[in-house]
N, C-alpha and C positions, 0 to 999 in steps of 0.2 A: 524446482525453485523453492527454497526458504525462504519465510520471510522471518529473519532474526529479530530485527527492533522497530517501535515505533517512535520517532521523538517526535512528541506533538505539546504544544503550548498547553497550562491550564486554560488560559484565558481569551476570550479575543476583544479586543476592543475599536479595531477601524474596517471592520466588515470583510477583513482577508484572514483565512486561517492556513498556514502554512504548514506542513511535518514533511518531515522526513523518513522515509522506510531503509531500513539497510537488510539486504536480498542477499541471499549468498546460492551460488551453485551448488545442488548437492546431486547433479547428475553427473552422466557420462562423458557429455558433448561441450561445449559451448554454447551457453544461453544467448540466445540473441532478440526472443522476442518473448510475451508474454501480456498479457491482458492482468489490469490492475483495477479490482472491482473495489469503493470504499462508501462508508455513507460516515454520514456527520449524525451523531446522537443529542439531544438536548433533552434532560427530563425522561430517558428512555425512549423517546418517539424520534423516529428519521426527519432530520428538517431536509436533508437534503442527498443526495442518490448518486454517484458517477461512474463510468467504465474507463480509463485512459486505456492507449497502448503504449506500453514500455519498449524498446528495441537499446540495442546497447549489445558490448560480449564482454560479457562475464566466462573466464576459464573455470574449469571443474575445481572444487573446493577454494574460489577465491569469491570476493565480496564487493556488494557496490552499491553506496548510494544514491535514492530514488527521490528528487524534491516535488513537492506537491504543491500547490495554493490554489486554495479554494476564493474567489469572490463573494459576493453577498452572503457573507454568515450575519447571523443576528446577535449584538453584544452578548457577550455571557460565558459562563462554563460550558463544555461540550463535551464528548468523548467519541471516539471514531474510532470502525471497523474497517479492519481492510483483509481481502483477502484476492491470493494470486491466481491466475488459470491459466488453464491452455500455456505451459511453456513451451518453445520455438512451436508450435502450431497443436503441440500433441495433449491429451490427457497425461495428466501429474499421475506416475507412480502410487504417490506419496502425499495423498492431499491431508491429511493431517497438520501437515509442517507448511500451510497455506493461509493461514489465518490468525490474526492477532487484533486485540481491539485495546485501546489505553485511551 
């Protein structure tokens, strides 16, 4: 699994923060599951921690987006790290291409 883009707001102002990941296949098989670990940065310090499970099928070299929303963020600028694991149940090849933070 890639994770190609993050679209994440600067700002949040009514205590939800929303982004979007766009994930692309870069294995052999069809992706169907996969663990999405992210935290929320404020100031450099974690305000906040999560794991989802992603499920969905993504065909080898196709793309697809991932919506997130987070609850109780606290007003202000933030930046968030995400990074992918365990795709359809296995270790990543390729954990390099797992990780993006904006």
């Amino acid at each position: 699994a890639l994770l190609v883009d993050i679209d994440v707001p600067s700002r949040n102002c009514d205590s939800r923060a929303a982004f979007d990941l766009i994930i692309e296949n870069g294995g052999t098989q069809n992706l169907t599951s996969m663990e999405v670990h992210y935290q929320l940065l404020a100031d450099g310090e974690v305000i906040q921690a999560h794991n989802v499970q992603w499920t969905g099928n993504i065909a080898r070299g196709e793309r697809d987006l991932f919506s997130i929303v987070v609850e109780n963020v606290p007003p202000g600028a933030y930046h968030i790290a995400v990074t992918l694991k365990l795709p359809n149940g296995m270790p990543d090849a390729r954990m390099s291409n797992n990780f993006l933070s904006g």
